[in-house]
C-alpha positions as semicolon CSV with decimal commas, in nm:
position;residue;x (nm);y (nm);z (nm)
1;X;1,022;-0,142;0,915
2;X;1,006;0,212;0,823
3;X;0,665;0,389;0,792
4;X;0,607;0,761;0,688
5;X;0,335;0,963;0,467
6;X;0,335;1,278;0,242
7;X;0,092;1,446;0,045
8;X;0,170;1,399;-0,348
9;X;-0,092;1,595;-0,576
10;X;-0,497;1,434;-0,453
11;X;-0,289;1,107;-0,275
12;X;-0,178;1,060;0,064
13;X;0,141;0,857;0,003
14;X;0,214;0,522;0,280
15;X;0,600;0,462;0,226
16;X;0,694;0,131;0,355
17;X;1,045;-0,032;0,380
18;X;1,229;-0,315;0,528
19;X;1,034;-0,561;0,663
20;X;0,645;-0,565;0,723
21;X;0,579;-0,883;0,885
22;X;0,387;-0,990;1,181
23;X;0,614;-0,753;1,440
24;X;0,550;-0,400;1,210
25;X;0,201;-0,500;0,975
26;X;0,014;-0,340;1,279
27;X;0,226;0,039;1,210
28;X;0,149;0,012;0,841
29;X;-0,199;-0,109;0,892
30;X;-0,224;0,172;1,165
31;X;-0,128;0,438;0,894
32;X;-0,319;0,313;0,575
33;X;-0,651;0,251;0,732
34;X;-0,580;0,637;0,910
35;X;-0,515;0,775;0,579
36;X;-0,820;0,642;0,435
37;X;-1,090;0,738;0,756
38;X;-0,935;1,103;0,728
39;X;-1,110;1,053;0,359
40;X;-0,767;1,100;0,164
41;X;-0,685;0,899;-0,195
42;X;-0,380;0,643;-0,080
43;X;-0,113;0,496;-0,252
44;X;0,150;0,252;-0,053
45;X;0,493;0,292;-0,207
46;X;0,694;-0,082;-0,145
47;X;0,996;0,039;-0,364
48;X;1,215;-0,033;-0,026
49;X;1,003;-0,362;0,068
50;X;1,219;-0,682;0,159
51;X;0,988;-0,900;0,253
52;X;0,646;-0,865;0,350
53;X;0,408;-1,202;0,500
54;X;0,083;-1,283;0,534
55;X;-0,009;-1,014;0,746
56;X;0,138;-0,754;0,585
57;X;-0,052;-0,859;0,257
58;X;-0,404;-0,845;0,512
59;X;-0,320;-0,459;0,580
60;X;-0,300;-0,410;0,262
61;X;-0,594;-0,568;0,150
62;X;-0,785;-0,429;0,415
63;X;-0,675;-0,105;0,295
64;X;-0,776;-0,181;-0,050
65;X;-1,128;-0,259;0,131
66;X;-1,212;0,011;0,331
67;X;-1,107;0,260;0,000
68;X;-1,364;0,069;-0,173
69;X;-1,643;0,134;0,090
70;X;-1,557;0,478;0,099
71;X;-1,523;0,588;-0,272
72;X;-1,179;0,653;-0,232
73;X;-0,879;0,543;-0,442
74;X;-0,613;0,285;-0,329
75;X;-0,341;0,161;-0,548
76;X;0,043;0,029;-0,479
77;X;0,330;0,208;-0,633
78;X;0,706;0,094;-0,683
79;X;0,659;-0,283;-0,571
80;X;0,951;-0,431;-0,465
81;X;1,070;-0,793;-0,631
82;X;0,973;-0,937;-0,302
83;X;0,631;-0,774;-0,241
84;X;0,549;-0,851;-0,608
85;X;0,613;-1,258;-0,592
86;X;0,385;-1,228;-0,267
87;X;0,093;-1,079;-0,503
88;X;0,121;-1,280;-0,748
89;X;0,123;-1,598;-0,498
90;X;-0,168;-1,450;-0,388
91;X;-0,307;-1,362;-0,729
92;X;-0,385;-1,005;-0,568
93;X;-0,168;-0,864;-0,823
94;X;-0,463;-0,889;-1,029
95;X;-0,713;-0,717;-0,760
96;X;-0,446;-0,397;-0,674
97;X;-0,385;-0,134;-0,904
98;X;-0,044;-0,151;-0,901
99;X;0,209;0,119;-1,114
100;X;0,533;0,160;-1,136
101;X;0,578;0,538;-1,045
102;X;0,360;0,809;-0,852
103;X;0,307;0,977;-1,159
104;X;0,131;0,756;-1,338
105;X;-0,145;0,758;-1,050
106;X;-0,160;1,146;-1,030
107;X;-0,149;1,190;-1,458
108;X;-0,383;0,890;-1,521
């Protein structure tokens, strides 16, 4: 898995690729929840997701949590096919605000 971060307008900007799975959720989980306690606005960019299990779904969701609690806004950008059929398993695809560009977080 590949993790890195960039400022993008008000959002701090988690890009993860390759595989997040029970080896590498602990890196992304690491970053996102950082992002958020530093009190930054975070979107997680999955464009280059392959797969992503169980685990990588809790750091996201724990993400989504903690953003709540804090008055901060979370959202996913650029899901992969693979990271999408895991929402929608999960029905979190319905919980997420999900888009398909950065753009349409930083113009909404």
């Amino acid at each position: 898995m590949e993790c890195s971060t960039r400022q993008e307008g008000k959002f701090m900007i988690v890009t993860l690729a390759g595989e997040v799975d029970l080896h590498y959720s602990p890196e992304a989980r690491k970053q996102i929840l950082a992002q958020l306690n530093d009190k930054n606005h975070v979107l997680v960019d999955l464009s280059g997701v392959e797969y992503i299990d169980s685990s990588g779904i809790a750091s996201l969701v724990e993400g989504f949590q903690l953003a709540r609690s804090k008055q901060l806004e979370f959202g996913l950008v650029g899901v992969s096919e693979a990271a999408r059929q895991v929402l929608e398993l999960a029905r979190l695809d319905k919980v997420f605000q999900i888009k398909a560009t950065i753009a349409e977080f930083i113009d909404h």
